[in-house]
C-alpha positions as CSV (number, residue, x, y, z in Angstrom):
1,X,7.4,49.6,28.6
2,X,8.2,46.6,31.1
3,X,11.7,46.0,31.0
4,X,10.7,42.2,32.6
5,X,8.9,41.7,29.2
6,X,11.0,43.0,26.7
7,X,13.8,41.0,28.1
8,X,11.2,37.7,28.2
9,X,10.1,38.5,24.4
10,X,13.6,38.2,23.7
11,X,14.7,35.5,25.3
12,X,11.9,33.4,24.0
13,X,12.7,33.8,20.8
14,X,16.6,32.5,21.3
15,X,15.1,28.8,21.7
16,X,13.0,26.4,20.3
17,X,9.1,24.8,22.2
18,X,9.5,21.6,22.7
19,X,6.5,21.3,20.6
20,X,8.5,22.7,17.9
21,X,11.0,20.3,17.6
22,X,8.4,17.5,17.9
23,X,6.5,18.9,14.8
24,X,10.0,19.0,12.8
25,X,10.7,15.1,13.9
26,X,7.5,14.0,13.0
27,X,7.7,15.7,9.6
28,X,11.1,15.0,8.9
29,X,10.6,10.8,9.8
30,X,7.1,11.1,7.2
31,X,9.8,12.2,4.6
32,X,12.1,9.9,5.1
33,X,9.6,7.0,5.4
34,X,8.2,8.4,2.0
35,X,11.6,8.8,0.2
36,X,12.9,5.1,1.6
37,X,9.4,3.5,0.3
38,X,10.0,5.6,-3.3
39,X,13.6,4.4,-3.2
40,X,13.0,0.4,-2.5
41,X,10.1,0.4,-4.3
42,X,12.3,1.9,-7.6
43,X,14.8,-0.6,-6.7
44,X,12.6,-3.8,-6.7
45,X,11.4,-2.2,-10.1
46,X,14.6,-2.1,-11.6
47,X,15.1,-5.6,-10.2
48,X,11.8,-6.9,-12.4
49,X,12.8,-5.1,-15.5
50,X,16.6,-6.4,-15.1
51,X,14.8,-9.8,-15.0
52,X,12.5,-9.4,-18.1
53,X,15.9,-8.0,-19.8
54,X,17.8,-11.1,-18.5
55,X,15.0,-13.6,-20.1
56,X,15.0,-12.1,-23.7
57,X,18.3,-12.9,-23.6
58,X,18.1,-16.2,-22.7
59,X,15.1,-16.3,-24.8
60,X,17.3,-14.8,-28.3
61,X,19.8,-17.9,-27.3
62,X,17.1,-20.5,-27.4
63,X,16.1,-19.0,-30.8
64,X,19.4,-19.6,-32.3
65,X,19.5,-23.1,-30.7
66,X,16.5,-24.0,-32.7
67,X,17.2,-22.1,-35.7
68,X,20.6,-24.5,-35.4
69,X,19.1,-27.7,-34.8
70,X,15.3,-27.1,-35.3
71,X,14.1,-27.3,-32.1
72,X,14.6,-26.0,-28.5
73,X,17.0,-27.8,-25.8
74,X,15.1,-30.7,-24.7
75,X,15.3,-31.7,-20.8
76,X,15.8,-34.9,-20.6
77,X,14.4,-37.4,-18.4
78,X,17.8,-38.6,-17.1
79,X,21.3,-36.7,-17.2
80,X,23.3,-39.9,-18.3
81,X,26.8,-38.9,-19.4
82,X,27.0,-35.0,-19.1
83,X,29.3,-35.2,-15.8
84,X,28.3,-32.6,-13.2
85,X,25.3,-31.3,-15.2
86,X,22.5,-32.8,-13.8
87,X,19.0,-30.2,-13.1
88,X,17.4,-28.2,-15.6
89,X,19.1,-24.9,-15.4
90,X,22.7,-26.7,-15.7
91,X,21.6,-28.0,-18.7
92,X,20.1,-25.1,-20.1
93,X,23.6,-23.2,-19.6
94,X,25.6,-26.0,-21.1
95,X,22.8,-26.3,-24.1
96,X,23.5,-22.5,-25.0
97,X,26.9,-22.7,-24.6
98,X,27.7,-25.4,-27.3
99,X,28.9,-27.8,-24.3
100,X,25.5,-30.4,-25.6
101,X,24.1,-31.5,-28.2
102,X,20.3,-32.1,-29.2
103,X,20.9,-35.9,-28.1
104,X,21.8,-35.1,-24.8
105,X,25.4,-36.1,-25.5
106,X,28.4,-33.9,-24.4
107,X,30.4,-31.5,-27.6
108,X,32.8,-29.3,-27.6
109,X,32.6,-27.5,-31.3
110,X,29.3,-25.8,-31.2
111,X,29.4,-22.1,-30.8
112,X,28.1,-20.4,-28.3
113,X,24.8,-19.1,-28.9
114,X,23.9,-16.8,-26.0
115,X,25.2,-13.3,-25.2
116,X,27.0,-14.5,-21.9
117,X,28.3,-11.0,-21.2
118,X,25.1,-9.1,-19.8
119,X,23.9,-12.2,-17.5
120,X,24.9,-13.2,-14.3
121,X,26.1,-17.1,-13.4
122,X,25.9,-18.9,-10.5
123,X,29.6,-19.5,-11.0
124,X,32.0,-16.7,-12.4
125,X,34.1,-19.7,-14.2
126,X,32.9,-18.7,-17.8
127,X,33.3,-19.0,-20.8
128,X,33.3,-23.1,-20.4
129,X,34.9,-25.2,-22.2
130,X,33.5,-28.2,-20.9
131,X,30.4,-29.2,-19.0
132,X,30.4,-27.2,-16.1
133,X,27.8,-27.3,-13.1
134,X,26.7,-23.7,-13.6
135,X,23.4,-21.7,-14.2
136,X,22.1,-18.3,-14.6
137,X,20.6,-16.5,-11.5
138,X,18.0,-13.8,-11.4
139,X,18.8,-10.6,-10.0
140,X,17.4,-12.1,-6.4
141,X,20.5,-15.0,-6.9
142,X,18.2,-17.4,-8.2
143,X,18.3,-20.0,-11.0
144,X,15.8,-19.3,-13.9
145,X,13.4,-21.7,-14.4
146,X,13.6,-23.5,-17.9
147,X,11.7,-26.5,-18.8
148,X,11.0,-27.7,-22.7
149,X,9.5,-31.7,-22.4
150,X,7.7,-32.4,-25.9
151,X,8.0,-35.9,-25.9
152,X,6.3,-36.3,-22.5
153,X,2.9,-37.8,-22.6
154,X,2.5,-35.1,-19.4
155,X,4.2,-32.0,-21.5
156,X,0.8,-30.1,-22.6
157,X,2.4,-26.9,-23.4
158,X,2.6,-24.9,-26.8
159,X,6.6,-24.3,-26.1
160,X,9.2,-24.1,-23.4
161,X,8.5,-22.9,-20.2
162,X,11.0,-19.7,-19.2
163,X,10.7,-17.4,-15.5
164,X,11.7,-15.9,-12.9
165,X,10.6,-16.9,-8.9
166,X,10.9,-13.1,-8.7
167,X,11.4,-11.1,-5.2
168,X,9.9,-13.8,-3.1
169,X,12.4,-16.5,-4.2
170,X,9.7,-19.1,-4.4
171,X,8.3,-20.5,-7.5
172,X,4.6,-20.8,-8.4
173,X,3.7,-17.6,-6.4
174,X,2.1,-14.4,-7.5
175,X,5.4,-12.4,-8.0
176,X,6.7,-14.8,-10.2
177,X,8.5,-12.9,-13.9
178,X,7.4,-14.6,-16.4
179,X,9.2,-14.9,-20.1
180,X,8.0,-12.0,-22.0
């Protein structure tokens, strides 16, 4: 036996080919790129179904508004005497939280008739008291969309409107959640 070669053999087999290592990056990058898609993909997911869990909520509050006072909160057309509350989803808060009335006039001695615990405010400052400028975000930070118009010559919906802009943030899009 050649002494040259078994001392080569062993050597050899001390240390890695460079096309080796190359073979274990590109594998090891596919598997990360795979687990990282899995991983934000489950994330969004949870994210959706956080959403739809967020809008029955809202959704068993707007029942209990209307079993109280026979209909759902009406948006009105102007925000005349509620202070700071002045868009849709303000008034939607303050509505479910006894802060106004079904005349669009400010109270302070109805209950509260949504679970305020599981959902999350633009502004930690509850429970109110008084009309506050505050709304309920989606998981993505934003306001949910509520609209209820009956009266409006241009209102040609069978009920309120309740959703989500979803992951994109902008309403009217593909991705929007909407009420189940």
């Amino acid at each position: 036996m050649n002494p040259n070669f078994a001392h080569s053999q062993a050597h050899s087999r001390q240390a890695f080919t460079l096309l080796e290592i190359v073979t274990v990056m590109v594998v090891l990058s596919i598997l990360v790129s795979v687990s990282l898609g899995f991983l934000l993909n489950s994330r969004e997911g949870a994210r959706v179904s956080r959403a739809e869990a967020d809008m029955q909520v809202i959704q068993q509050g707007l029942e209990k508004y209307r079993a109280r006072f026979g209909d759902y909160p009406r948006i009105p057309t102007e925000y005349v005497g509620l202070g700071d509350v002045d868009t849709k989803e303000e008034y939607l808060l303050n509505a479910l939280f006894g802060r106004i009335g079904p005349a669009h006039q400010a109270v302070s001695d109805l209950p509260v008739m949504l679970n305020s615990a599981i959902l999350e405010y633009a502004n930690k400052g509850l429970p109110i008291s008084e009309l506050q400028s505050n709304w309920i975000v989606d998981p993505w930070g934003e306001a949910y969309f509520y609209d209820y118009q009956p009266d409006s010559d241009e209102w040609v919906k069978f009920g309120y409107e309740l959703y989500s802009a979803g992951p994109d943030g902008e309403f009217d899009t593909e991705d929007d959640i909407l009420a189940p």
